[in-house]
C-alpha positions as CSV (number, residue, x, y, z in Angstrom):
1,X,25.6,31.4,-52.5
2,X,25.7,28.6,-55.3
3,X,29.1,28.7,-57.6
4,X,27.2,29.5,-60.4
5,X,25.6,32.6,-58.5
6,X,29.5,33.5,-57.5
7,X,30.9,33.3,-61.2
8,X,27.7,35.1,-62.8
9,X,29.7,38.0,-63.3
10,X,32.4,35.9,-64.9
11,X,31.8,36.4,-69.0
12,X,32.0,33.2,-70.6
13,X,32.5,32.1,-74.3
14,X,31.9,28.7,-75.8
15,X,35.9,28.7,-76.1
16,X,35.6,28.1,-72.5
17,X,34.0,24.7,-73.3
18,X,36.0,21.9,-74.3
19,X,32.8,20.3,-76.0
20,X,30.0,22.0,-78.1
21,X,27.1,21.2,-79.9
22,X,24.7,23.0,-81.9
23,X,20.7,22.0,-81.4
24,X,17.9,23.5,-83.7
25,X,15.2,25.5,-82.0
26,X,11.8,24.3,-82.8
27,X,8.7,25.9,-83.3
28,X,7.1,23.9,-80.4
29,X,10.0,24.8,-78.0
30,X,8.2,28.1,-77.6
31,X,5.4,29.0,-75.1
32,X,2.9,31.6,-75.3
33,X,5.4,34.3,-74.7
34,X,6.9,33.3,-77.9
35,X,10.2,32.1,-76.4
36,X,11.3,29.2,-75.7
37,X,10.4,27.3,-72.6
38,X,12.5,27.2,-69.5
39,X,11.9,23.2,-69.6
40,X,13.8,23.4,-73.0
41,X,16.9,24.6,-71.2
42,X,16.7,21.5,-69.5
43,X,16.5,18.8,-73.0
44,X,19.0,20.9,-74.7
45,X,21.5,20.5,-71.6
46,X,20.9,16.7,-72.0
47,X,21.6,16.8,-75.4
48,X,25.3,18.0,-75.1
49,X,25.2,15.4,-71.9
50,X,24.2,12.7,-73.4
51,X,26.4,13.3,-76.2
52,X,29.6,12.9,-74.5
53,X,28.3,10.2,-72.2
54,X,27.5,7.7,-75.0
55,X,29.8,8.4,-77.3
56,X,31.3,5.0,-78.4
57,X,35.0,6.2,-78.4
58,X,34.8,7.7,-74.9
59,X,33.2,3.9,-73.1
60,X,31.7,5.4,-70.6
61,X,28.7,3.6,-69.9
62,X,28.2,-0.3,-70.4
63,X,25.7,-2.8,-69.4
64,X,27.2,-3.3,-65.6
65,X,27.3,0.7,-65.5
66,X,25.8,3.9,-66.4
67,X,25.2,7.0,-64.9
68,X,22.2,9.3,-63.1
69,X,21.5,12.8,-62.9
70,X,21.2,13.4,-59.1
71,X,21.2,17.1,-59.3
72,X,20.9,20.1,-61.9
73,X,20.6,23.6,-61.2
74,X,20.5,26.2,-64.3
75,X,20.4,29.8,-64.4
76,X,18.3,32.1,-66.9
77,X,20.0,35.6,-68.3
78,X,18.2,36.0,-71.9
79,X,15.5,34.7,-73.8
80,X,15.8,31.7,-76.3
81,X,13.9,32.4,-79.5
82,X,12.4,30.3,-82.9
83,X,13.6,30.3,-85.1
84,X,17.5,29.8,-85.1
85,X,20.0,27.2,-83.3
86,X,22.1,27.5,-80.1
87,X,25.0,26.8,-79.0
88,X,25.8,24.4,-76.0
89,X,28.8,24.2,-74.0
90,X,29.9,21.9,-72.0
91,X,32.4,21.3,-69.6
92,X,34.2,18.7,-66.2
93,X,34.9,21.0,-63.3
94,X,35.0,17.7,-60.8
95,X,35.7,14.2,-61.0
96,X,34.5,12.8,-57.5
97,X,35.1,8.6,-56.7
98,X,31.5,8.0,-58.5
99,X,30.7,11.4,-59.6
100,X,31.3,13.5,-62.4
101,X,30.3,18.0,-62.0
102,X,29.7,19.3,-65.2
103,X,28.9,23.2,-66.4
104,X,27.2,23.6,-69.2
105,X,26.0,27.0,-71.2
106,X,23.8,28.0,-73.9
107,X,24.4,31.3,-76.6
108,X,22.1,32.5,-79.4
109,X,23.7,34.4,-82.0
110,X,26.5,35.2,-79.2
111,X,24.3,35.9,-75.9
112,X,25.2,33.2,-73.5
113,X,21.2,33.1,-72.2
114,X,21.7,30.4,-69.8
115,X,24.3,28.8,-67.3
116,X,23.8,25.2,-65.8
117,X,25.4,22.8,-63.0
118,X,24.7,19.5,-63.1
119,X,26.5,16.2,-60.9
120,X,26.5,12.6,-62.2
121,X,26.7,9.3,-60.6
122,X,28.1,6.1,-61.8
123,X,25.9,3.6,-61.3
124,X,25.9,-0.4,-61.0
125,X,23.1,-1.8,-63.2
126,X,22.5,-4.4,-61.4
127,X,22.5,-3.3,-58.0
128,X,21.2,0.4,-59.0
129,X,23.9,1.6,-56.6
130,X,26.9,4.2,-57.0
131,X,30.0,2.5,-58.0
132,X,33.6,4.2,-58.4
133,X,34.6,5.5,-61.6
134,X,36.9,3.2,-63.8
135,X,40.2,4.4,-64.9
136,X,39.5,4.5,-68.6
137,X,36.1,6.7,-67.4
138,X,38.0,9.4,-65.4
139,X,40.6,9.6,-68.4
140,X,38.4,9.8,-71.0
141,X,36.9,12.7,-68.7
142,X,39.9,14.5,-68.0
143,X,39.9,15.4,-71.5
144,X,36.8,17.9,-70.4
145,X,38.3,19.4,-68.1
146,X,38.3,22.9,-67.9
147,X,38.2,26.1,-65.1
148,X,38.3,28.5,-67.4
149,X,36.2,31.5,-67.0
């Protein structure tokens, strides 16, 4: 049974989430069910991802490094819908050597509708090969840190 199968039960709130961001739902996020698309789940996870991993402040990624997805499992409970915004979560649960475990969540006007787990690698450019985590990285990490929930 997958962790996020074994915390399902667990109710979450973005307070859980030591970063959130807030994403617009568009009209061509929806399919012909008139919700939006389970591959949508997937862009708005990156968003809040992506957001933290390039900040300029945090330094995590450079020209020798940067990092991969090398695995992502999410987990449906409501419907998205158009129009309105969500809410993403996102937290660290892990810091590995070259990996980073993230859980992530999404709410619509309060319903968390989805629930994700996703690990990270570091990865030397030029070799295009895991590399350990720098010290300022796994800091500048920490700071997401959270089991809550």
């Amino acid at each position: 049974m997958s962790d996020i199968e074994q915390n399902k039960q667990k109710v979450l709130t973005l307070a859980d989430f030591p970063h959130c961001r807030d994403e617009r739902v568009r009209y061509r996020d929806t399919d012909r069910q008139g919700h939006v698309n389970n591959a949508v789940f997937s862009t708005f996870y990156e968003c809040s991802r992506t957001e933290i991993l390039y900040d300029p402040k945090r330094k995590l990624v450079s020209p020798e490094r940067e990092f991969v997805i090398v695995t992502i499992q999410i987990d449906y409970m409501a419907e998205l819908s158009w129009p309105g915004d969500v809410k993403i979560g996102t937290r660290v649960v892990r810091l590995g050597s070259s990996s980073v475990t993230c859980e992530q969540a999404i709410s619509q006007n309060g319903v968390l509708a989805s629930r994700a787990k996703s690990v990270m690698v570091m990865m030397d450019t030029a070799t295009r090969k895991s590399t350990a985590l720098p010290a300022d990285a796994i800091a500048s990490l920490s700071e997401l840190i959270s089991t809550a929930g």
